[in-house]
Phi, psi and omega in degrees: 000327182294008203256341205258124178321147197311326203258319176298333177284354203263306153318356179250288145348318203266325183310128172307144193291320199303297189303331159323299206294325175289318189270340178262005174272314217267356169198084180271343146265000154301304169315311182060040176207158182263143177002280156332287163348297193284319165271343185285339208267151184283191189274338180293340192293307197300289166319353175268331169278355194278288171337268198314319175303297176320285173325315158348266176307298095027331184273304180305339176251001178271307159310330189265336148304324181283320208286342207255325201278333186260013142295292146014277193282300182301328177293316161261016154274321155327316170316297175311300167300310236270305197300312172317286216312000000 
């Protein structure tokens, strides 16, 4: 949790245990935990999986951004030949 901005631990923190428990059914291969697993875990286990699901997800839209500016940056350099041409 200490990985996370102030405001995403504060939001999580505020999260009811059903719903940890719920956000963590619901994407379990995110989670990288089994069923069981999810239900057996107390609530400090659940917000730590919540954090790691988050950080997760954040890496990834972080990738998907890099990846959208440099197609992005290739469409308009294809543009520019076409247009020299």
């Amino acid at each position: 949790m200490e990985s996370l901005p102030e405001i995403d631990a504060k939001c999580i923190y505020k999260m009811s245990t059903e719903r940890l428990r719920a956000t963590g059914l619901s994407k379990l291969e995110l989670a990288e935990v089994t069923v069981e697993q999810v239900a057996q875990m107390p609530r400090p286990a659940l917000s730590d999986m919540m954090a790691k699901m988050h950080l997760v997800l954040r890496e990834q839209a972080g990738d998907l951004h890099t990846l959208a500016a440099a197609e992005g940056d290739a469409a308009e350099l294809e543009q520019e030949s076409a247009v020299a041409l």
